[in-house]
C-alpha positions in Angstrom: 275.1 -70.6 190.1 278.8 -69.5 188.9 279.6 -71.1 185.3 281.8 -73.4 186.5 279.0 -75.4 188.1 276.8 -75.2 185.0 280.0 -76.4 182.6 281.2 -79.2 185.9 277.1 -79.8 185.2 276.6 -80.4 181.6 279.6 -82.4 181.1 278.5 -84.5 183.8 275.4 -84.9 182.3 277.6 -85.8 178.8 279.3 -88.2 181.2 276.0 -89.9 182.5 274.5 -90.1 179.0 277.3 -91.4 177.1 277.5 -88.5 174.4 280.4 -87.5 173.3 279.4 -84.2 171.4 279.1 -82.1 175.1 283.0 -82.8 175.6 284.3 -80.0 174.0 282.0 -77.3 176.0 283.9 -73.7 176.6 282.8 -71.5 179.6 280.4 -68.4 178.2 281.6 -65.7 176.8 280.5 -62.6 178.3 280.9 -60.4 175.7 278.6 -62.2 173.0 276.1 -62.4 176.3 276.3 -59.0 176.2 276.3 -58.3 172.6 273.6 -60.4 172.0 271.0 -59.7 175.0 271.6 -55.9 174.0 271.0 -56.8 170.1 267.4 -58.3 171.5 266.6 -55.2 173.8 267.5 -52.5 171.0 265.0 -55.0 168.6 262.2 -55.0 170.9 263.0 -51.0 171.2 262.6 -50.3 167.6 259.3 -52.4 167.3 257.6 -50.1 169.9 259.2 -47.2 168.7 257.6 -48.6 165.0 254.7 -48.6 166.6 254.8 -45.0 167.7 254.9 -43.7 163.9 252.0 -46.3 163.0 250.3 -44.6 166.1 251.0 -40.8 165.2 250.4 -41.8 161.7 253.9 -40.2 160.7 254.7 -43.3 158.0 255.1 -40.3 155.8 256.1 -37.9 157.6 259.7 -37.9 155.8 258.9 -37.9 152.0 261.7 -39.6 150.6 264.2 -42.5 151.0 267.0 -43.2 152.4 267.8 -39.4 152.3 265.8 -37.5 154.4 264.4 -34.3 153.4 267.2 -34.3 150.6 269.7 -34.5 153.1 272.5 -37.7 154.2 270.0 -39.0 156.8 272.6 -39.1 159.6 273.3 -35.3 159.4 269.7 -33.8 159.4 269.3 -31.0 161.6 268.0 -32.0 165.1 266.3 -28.7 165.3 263.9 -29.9 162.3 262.7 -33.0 164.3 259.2 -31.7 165.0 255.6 -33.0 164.5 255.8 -36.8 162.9 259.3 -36.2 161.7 260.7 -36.5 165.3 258.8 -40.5 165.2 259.6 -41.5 161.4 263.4 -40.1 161.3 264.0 -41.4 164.9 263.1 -44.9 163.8 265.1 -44.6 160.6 268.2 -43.6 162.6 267.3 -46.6 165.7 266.9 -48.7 162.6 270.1 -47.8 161.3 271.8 -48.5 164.9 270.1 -52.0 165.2 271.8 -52.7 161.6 274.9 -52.3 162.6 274.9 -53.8 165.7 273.5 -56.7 164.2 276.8 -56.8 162.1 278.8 -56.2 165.0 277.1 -58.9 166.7 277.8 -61.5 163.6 281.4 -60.8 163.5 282.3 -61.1 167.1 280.5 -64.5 166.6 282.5 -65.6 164.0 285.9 -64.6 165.8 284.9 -65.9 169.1 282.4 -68.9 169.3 283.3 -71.9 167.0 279.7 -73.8 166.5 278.0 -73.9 163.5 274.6 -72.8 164.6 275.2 -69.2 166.3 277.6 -68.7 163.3 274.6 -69.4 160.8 272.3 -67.0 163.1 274.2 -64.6 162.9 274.3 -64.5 159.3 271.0 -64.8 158.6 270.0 -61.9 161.2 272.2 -59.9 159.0 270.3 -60.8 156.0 267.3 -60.3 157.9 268.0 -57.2 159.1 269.0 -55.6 155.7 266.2 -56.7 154.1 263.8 -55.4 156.7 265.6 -52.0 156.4 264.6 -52.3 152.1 261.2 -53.2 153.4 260.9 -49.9 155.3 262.6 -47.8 152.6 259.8 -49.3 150.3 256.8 -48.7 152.6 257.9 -44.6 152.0 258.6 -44.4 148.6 255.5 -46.7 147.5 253.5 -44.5 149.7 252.7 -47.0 152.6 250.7 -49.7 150.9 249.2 -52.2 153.1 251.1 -55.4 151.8 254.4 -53.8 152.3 253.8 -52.4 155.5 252.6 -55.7 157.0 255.4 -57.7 155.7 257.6 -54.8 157.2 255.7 -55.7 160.9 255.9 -59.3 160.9 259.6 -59.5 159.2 260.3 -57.4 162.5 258.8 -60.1 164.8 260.7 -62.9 162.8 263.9 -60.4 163.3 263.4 -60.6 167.3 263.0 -64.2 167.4 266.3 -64.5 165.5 268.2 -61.9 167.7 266.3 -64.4 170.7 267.8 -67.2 169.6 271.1 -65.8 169.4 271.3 -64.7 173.5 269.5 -68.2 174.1 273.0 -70.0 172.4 275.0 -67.8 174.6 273.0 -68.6 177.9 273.1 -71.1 180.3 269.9 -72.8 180.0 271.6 -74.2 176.2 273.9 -75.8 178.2 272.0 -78.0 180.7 270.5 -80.8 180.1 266.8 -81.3 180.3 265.7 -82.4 184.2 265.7 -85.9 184.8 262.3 -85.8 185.2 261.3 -84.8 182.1 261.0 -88.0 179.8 261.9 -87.4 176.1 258.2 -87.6 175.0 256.8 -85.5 177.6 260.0 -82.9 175.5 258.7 -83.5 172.5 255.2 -83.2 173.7 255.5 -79.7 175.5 257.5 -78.7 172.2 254.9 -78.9 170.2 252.4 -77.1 172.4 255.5 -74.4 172.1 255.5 -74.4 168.8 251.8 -74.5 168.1 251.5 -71.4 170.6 253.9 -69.6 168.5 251.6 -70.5 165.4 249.1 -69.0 167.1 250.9 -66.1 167.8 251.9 -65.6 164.5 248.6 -65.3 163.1 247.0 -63.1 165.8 250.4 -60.8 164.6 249.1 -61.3 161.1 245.6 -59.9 162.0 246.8 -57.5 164.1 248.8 -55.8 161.5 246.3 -56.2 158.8 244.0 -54.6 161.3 246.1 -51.8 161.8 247.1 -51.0 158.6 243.5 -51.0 157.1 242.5 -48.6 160.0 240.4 -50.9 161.6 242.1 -50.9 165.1 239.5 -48.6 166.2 236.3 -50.0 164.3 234.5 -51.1 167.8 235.4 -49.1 170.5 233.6 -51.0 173.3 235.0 -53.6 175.2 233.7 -56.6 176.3 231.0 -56.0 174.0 231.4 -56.0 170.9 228.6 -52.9 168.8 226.7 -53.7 172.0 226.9 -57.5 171.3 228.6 -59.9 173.4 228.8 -62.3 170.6 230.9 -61.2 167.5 228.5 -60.2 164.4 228.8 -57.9 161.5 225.0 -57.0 161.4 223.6 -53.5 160.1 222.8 -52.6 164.3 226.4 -53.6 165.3 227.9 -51.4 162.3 225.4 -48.2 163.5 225.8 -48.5 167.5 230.2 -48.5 166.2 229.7 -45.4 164.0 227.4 -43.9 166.9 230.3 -44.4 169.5 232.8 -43.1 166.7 230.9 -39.9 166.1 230.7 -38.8 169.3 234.5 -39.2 169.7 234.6 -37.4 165.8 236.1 -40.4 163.9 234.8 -41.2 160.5 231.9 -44.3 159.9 233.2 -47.8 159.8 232.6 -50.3 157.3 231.7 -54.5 157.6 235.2 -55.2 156.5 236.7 -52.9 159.2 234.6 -54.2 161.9 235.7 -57.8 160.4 239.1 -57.4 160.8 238.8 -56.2 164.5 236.6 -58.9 165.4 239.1 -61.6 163.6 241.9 -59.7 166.1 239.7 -59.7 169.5 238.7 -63.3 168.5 241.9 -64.3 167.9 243.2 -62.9 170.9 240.8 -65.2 173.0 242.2 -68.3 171.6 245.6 -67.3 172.0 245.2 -66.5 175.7 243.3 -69.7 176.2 246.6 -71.8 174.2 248.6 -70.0 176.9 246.8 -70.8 180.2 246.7 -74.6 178.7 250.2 -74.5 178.6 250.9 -73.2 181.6 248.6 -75.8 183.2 250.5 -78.5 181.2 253.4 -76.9 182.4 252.8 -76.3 186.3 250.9 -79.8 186.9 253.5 -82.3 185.1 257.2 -83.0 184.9 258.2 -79.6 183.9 256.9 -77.8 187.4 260.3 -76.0 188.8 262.2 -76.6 185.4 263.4 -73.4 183.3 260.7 -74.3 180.8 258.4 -74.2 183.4 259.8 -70.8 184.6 259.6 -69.0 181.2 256.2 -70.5 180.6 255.3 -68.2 183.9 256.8 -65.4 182.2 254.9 -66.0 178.9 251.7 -65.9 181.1 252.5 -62.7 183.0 253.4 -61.2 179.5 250.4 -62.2 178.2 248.1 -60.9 181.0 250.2 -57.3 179.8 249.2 -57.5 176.9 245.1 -58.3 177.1 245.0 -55.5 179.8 247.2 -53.2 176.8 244.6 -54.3 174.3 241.8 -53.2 176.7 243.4 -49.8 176.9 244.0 -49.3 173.4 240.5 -49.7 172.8 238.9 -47.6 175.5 241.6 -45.1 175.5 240.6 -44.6 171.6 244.1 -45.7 170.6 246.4 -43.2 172.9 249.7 -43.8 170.8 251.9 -44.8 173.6 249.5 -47.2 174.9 249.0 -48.6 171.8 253.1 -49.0 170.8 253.3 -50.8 174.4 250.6 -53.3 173.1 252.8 -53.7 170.0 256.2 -54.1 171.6 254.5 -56.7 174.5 252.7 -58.7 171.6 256.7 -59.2 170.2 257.6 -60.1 173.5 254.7 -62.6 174.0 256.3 -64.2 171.1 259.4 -63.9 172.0 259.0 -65.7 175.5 256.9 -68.5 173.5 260.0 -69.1 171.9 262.2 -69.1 175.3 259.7 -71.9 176.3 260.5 -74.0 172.7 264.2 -73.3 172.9 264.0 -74.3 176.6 262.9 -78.1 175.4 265.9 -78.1 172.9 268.6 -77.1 175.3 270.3 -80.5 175.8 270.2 -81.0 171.6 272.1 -77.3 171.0 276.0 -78.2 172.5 277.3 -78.4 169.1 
C-alpha cells in the first residue's frame, strides 16, 4: 500500500466521521521513519549487549567512571579490550552512540514534524536517556549495588518503549483509523487487556532483574521441575536436591531467598504466557481477526514462545552468556510488541 492510499484513506475516514482534526495530515517522512526505527533497533542492541556484561559478570570490569582506565573513554586503546573489558567498555561506548542518536532523533523532530506528541517524546527520551547513562555511571562507582543496577535494567525497558512509541508516530498504522468492525468498546476493551499485559510484563521484568542481580538466576537448575518438585516450594529437600545439582556443576550452595526469587520469576513467567495466549484468543476469535492489532498480537505470541524456549535454555544451559543476553533482549521485545498491540487501539486518537 503506497502512502498516498493510506493519507487518500485516513482523510476519508476524517471525511466519514466528521472530524475535523485528521484534515491537516502530511505524507510520512521517511527520514524520521528511519531515524526512529534505527533509534529502536540500536536500543534493543544495547539491552542485549547489557545483558552480556551482567552474563560475563564484567559490571566492574572498568574501575572507574566516565573515564575509563584514567583515560577519555572514547580514545582507549582497542588493543586493551580483553577479558570483561571488551563487554563493559563496549556497552559504555554503544551507550554513548544511542545518546546521541537519541538527540539526533529529537532535533530532526522538532524541525520536521509539527505535532505536539512526537515533539514531547522526543524530549522526554532525551531525558530518559541521560539519566539512564547517570544510572550506569553510578552502578560502577557505587560498586554495583542491587537497587541501582535494577533501576538501571528497567529504566532501559521504559527507554525502548519510548524509542517504540516514537517509530509507531511515524508509521502508518497511526494514521488509519480503527476497522469498521471494531466498535469503540470492544477498543477500549482490547486496550486494557494491552495494558494489563504490559503490567504484567513489567513485573515479571522486575523479578527478573532482582533475580539476576541477587544471583539467583541459577538457584534451580532443573526445568520443569522445580528441586525435583513440580509444584513451587522452598522446603529443606528442594534447597538440598538445588545445591546437589549446583555442586556437581561446581557453583556455590543456594539459599531460601535465592530459590524464592527464581520461583517468583518462573511463576511469574506462567501467568504472563497464559495473559498472552488470552489475548491472542480475544484477538483471533472477535472483531479484531485480520486487523493490525490482531497482526502484532501474533507477533507478541511468537515473541513470547522465544522467549519461554530462551528461558528454558538459560536454565539448562547453566546460564551460557549469549543465551542468557538473547532471553534479556527478547523479554524487551515482548514488551515492546505488547505496546505495538496498545498503541495499535489508539491509532485513530494520535493524528494530532
Amino acid at each position: 500500500m503506497t502512502t498516498a492510499t493510506i493519507v487518500s484513506r485516513a482523510v476519508s475516514t476524517s471525511a466519514v466521521t466528521g472530524s475535523d482534526s485528521k484534515s491537516h495530515i502530511t505524507a510520512i517522512d521517511p527520514l524520521l521513519r528511519a531515524l526512529t526505527g534505527l533509534l529502536s533497533l540500536s536500543c534493543l542492541l544495547l539491552i542485549f549487549v547489557g545483558g552480556l556484561v551482567k552474563s560475563h559478570e564484567a559490571g566492574l570490569s572498568v574501575p572507574d567512571w566516565p573515564t575509563t582506565y584514567g583515560d577519555n573513554m572514547f580514545l582507549f586503546p582497542y588493543q586493551l579490550w580483553i577479558g570483561g573489558i571488551f563487554y563493559e567498555h563496549g556497552h559504555r561506548l554503544l551507550a554513548s552512540g544511542v545518546g546521541l542518536m537519541t538527540v539526533i532523533v529529537a532535533l530532526a523532530t522538532f524541525m520536521r514534524d509539527k505535532r505536539r506528541l512526537p515533539r514531547v517524546l522526543s524530549i522526554i527520551a532525551v531525558l530518559t536517556v541521560i539519566l539512564q547513562g547517570t544510572l550506569g555511571g553510578l552502578t560502577v562507582l557505587y560498586r554495583l549495588p542491587p537497587a541501582i543496577s535494577i533501576c538501571h535494567g528497567l529504566l532501559a525497558q521504559s527507554f525502548f518503549l519510548i524509542t517504540i512509541s516514537l517509530y509507531f508516530l511515524q508509521s502508518n498504522l497511526y494514521r488509519l483509523s480503527a476497522a469498521p468492525a471494531v466498535s469503540q468498546p470492544q477498543l477500549r476493551n482490547g486496550r486494557k487487556h494491552a495494558a494489563m499485559i504490559i503490567a504484567l510484563l513489567y513485573f515479571q521484568l522486575l523479578a527478573g532483574a532482582v533475580m539476576r542481580h541477587n544471583g539467583a538466576g541459577m538457584a534451580l537448575l532443573d526445568f520443569p521441575t522445580m528441586g525435583g518438585n513440580w509444584l513451587p516450594s522452598i522446603s529443606s529437600e528442594v534447597i538440598d536436591r538445588a545445591n546437589a545439582l549446583r555442586a556437581a556443576v561446581n557453583l556455590p550452595a543456594t539459599t531460601s531467598l535465592a530459590v524464592t526469587l527464581h520461583l517468583i520469576h518462573r511463576l511469574g513467567g506462567f501467568v504472563v504466557a497464559l495473559a498472552i495466549g488470552w489475548l491472542l484468543l480475544k484477538l483471533a476469535r472477535g472483531p479484531f481477526h485480520g486487523t493490525p492489532t490482531h497482526r502484532a498480537g501474533v507477533i507478541l505470541g511468537i515473541l513470547t514462545g522465544l522467549q519461554i524456549a530462551l528461558g528454558i535454555g538459560s536454565i539448562l544451559s547453566v546460564r551460557e552468556p549469549f543465551l542468557t543476553s538473547f532471553h534479556v533482549a527478547t523479554g524487551a521485545a515482548v514488551l515492546g510488541a505488547a505496546l505495538w498491540v496498545l498503541l495499535s487501539t489508539f491509532r485513530e486518537k494520535l493524528i494530532d
